[in-house]
C-alpha positions as CSV (number, residue, x, y, z in Angstrom):
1,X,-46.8,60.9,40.1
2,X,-46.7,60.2,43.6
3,X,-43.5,59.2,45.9
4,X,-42.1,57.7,48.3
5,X,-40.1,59.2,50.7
6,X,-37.5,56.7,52.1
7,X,-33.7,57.3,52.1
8,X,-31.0,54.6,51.6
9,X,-28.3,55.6,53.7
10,X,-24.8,55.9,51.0
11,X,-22.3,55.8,53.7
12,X,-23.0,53.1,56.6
13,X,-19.8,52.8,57.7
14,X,-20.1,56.6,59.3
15,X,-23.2,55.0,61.3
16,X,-22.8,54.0,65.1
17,X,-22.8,50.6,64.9
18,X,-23.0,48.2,67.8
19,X,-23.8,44.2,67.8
20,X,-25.9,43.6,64.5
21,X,-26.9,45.4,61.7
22,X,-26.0,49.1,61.3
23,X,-28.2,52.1,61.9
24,X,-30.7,52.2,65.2
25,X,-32.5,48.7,66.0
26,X,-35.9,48.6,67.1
27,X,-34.8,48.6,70.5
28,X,-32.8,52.0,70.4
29,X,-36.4,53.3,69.4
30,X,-37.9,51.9,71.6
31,X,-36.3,53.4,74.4
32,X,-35.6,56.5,72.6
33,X,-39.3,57.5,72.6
34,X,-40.1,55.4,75.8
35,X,-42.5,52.9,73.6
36,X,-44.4,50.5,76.2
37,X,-43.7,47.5,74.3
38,X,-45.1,44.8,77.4
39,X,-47.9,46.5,77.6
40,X,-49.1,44.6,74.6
41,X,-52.0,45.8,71.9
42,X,-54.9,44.3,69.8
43,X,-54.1,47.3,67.6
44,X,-54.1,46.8,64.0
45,X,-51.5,49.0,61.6
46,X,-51.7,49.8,57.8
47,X,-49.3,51.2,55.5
48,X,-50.3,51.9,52.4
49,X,-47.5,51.6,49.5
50,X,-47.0,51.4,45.5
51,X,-46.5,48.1,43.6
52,X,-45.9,44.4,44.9
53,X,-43.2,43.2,47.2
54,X,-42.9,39.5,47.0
55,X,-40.4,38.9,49.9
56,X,-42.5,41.3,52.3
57,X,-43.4,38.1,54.8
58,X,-39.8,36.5,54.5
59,X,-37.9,40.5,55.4
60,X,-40.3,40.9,57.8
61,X,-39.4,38.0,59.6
62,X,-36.0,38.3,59.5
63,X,-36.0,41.5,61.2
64,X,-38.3,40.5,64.0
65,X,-36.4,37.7,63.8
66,X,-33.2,39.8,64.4
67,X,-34.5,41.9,67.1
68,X,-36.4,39.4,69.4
69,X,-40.1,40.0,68.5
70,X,-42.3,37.6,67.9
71,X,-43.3,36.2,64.8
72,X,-45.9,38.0,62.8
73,X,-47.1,36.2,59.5
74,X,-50.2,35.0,57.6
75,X,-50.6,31.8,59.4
76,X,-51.0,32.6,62.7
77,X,-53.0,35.9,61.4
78,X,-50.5,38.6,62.3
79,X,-49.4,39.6,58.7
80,X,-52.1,40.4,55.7
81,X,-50.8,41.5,52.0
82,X,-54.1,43.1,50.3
83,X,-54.0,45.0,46.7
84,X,-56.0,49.0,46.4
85,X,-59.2,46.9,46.3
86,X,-58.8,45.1,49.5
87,X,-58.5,41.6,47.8
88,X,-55.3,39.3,48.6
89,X,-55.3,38.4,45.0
90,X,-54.3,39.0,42.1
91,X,-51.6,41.5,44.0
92,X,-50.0,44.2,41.8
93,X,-47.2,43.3,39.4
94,X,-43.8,44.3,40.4
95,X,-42.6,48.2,40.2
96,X,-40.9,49.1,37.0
97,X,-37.0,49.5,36.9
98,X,-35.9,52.4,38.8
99,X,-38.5,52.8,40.7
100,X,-38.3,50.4,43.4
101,X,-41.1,50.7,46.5
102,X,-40.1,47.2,48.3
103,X,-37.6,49.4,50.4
104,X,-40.7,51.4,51.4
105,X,-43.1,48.5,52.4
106,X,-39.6,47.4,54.6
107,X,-39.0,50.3,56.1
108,X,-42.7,50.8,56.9
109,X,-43.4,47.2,58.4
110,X,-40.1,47.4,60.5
111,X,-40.9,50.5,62.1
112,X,-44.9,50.0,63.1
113,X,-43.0,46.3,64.5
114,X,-41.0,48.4,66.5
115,X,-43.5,50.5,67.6
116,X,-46.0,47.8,68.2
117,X,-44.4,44.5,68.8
118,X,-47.6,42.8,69.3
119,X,-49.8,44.8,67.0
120,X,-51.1,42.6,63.6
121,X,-49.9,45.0,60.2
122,X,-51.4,45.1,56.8
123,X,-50.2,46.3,53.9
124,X,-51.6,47.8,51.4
125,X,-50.4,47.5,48.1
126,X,-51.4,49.8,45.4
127,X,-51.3,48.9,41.3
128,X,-49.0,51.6,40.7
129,X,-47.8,55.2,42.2
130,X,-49.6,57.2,39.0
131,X,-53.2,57.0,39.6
132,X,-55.4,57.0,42.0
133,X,-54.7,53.6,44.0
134,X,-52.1,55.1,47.1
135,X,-56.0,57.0,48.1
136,X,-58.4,53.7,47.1
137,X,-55.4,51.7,49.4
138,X,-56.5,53.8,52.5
139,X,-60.2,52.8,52.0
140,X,-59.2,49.3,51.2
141,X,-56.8,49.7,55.1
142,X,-60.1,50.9,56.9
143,X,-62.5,48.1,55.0
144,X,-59.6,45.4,56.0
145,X,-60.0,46.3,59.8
146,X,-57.0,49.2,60.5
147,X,-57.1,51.3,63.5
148,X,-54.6,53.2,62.3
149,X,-52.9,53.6,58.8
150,X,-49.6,54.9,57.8
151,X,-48.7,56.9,54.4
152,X,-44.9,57.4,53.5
153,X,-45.3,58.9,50.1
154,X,-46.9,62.1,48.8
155,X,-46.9,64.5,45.5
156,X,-47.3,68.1,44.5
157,X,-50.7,69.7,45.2
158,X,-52.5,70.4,42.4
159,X,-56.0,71.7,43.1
160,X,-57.7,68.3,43.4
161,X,-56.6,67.4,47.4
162,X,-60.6,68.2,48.3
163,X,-61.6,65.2,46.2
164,X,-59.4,63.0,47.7
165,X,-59.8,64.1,51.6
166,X,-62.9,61.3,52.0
167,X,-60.1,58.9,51.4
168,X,-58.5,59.6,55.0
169,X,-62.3,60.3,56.8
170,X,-63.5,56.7,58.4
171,X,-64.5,56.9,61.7
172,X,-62.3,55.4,64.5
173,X,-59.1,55.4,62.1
174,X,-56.1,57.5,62.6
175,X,-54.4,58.5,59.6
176,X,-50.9,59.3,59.4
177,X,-48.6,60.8,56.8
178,X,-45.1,61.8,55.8
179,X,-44.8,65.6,55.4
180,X,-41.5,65.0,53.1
181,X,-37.5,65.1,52.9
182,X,-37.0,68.3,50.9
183,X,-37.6,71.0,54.0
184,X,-40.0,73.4,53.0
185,X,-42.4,72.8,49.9
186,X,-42.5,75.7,48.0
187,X,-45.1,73.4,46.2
188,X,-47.2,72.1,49.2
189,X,-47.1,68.0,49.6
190,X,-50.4,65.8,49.8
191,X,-52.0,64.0,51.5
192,X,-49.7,66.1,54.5
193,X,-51.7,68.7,54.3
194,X,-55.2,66.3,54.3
195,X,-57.1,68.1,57.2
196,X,-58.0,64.0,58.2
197,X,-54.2,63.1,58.8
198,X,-51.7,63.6,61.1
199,X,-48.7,65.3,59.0
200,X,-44.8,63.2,60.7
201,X,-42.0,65.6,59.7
202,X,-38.4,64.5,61.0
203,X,-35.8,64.9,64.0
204,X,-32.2,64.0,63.7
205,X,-31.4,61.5,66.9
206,X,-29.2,60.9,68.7
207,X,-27.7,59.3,72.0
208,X,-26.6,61.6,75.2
209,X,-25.1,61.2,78.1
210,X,-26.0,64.3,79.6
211,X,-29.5,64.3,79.9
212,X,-31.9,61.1,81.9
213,X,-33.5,60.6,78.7
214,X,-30.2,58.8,77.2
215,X,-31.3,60.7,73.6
216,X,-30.9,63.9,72.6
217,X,-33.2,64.8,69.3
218,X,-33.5,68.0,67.4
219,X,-35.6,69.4,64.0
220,X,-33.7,67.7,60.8
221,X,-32.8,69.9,58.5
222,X,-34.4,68.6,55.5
223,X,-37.7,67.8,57.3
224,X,-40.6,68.2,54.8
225,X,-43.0,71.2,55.6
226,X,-45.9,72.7,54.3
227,X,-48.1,75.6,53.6
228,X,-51.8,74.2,51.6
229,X,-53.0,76.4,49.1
230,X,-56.3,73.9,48.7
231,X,-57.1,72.4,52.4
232,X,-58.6,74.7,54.8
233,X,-57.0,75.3,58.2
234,X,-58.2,72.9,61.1
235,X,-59.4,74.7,64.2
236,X,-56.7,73.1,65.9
237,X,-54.1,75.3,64.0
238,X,-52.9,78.8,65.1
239,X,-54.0,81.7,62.7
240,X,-50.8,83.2,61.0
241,X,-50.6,86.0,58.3
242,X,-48.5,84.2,55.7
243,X,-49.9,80.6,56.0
244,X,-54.0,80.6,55.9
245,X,-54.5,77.2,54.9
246,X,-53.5,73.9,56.5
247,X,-50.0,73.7,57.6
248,X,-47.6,70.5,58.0
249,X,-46.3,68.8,59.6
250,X,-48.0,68.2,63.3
251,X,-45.6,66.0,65.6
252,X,-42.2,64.3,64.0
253,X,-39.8,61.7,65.0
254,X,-36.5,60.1,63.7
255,X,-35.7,60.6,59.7
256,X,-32.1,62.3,59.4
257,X,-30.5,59.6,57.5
258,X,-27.5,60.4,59.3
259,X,-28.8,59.0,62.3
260,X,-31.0,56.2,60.2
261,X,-32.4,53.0,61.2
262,X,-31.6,49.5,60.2
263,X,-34.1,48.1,57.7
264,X,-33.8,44.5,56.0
265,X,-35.0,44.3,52.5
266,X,-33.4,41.2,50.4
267,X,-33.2,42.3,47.4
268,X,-31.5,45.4,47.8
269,X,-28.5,43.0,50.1
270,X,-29.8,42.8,53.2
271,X,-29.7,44.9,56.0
272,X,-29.7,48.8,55.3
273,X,-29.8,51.9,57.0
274,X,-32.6,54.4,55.9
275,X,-33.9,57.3,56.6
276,X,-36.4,60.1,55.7
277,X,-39.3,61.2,56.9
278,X,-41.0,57.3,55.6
279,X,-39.5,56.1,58.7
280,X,-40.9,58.2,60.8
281,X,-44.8,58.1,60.3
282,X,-44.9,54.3,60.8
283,X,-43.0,54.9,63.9
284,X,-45.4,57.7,65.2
């Protein structure tokens, strides 16, 4: 079984909150990481999740709403909602009780927006998180016109990552993925250790006023890392004795849930603050 790897925030009330909802707004990242957001972008962004969320359009627009972006729906051909196969119907049924993905798929969409205000997002919805849809959703990103596609979930290796690999290998299409909230996986995590994607792990974030940044940002603790025992090492990767294989993560960004940002997501109340390392490969 594959999972995903956001993290409701328990305690919001220990979160710096100024005007609006709790947690980091799209702005604070946006000048935390220095994101060009005039310079505007034809880009298209992908992320690929588990199981149907029905109110994906209306959250998504009441967070750009909230934060002064512009609209991004299916009508003025912003916003697209495809199944594993690439088709925009039948979507997947609902996820089972327990097992919720629609804070995923918000978290996700809310952090490529910040990212890339002007930027047109697809996502992906697989049948379920048990087979093999999550991979046949990144083929059905690259088919639907991605540039660049965004994977907050992952499982256990378990021998058969080299079968799945072509799923992240189409020309011109960057693949990202979430390297995990656990620290370091005694078990490595796929697809972070794909030798096609670019493996986010996580920072904790926070403001400064001692430095011209305005952010001060350090390794989070429970920032997912990895040592392959099935991918070979890319050339790009130094050679070390006890790690021969493909290592995660590559580059990471805000997760720390302590220092989480503010998602809205309906039917779990609202606005929430979330972490893990889910929220940062969308943002990266």
């Amino acid at each position: 079984r594959l999972q995903c790897l956001a993290l409701i925030a328990t305690n919001p009330a220990r979160y710096e909150t100024l005007a609006g909802p709790s947690g980091y707004k799209l702005a604070d990242l946006q000048a935390a990481y220095n994101i060009k957001t005039s310079a505007g972008h034809a880009a298209t962004i992908a992320v690929v999740v588990a199981y149907n969320y029905p109110n994906a359009q209306s959250d998504l627009a009441k967070c750009r709403s909230q934060f002064g972006l512009p609209a991004c729906t299916t009508a003025n051909g912003c916003f697209k909602r495809i199944d594993q196969n690439g088709q925009t119907s039948p979507l997947p049924g609902n996820a089972p009780a327990g097992d919720d993905w629609t804070v995923e798929a918000a978290l996700d969409l809310d952090m490529a927006s910040a990212a890339c205000p002007s930027c047109k997002l697809i996502l992906v919805e697989a049948d379920d998180d048990i087979g093999d849809g999550l991979y046949d959703g990144n083929d059905a990103a690259a088919s639907a016109g991605a540039n660049v596609v965004s994977n907050s979930w992952g499982g256990s290796e378990d021998g058969s990552e080299p079968s799945y690999e072509t799923n992240f290998t189409h020309a011109g299409v960057g693949y990202f993925a979430s390297s995990g909230d656990s620290g370091y996986n005694r078990v490595p995590q796929y697809p972070s250790t794909s030798a096609h994607v670019t493996a986010v792990g996580g920072t904790t974030l926070n403001r400064s006023k001692t430095n011209t940044r305005g952010w001060a940002e350090k390794a989070w603790r429970d920032s997912g890392s990895s040592c392959s025992s099935s991918i070979a090492k890319p050339s790009y990767q130094p050679t070390v004795s006890n790690c021969t294989k493909r290592m995660a993560s590559d580059v990471s960004a805000v997760a720390d849930p302590a220092t989480g940002v503010a998602v809205y997501n309906a039917a779990n109340g609202g606005w929430i603050v979330v972490g893990g390392t889910s929220a940062s490969s969308p943002l990266v």
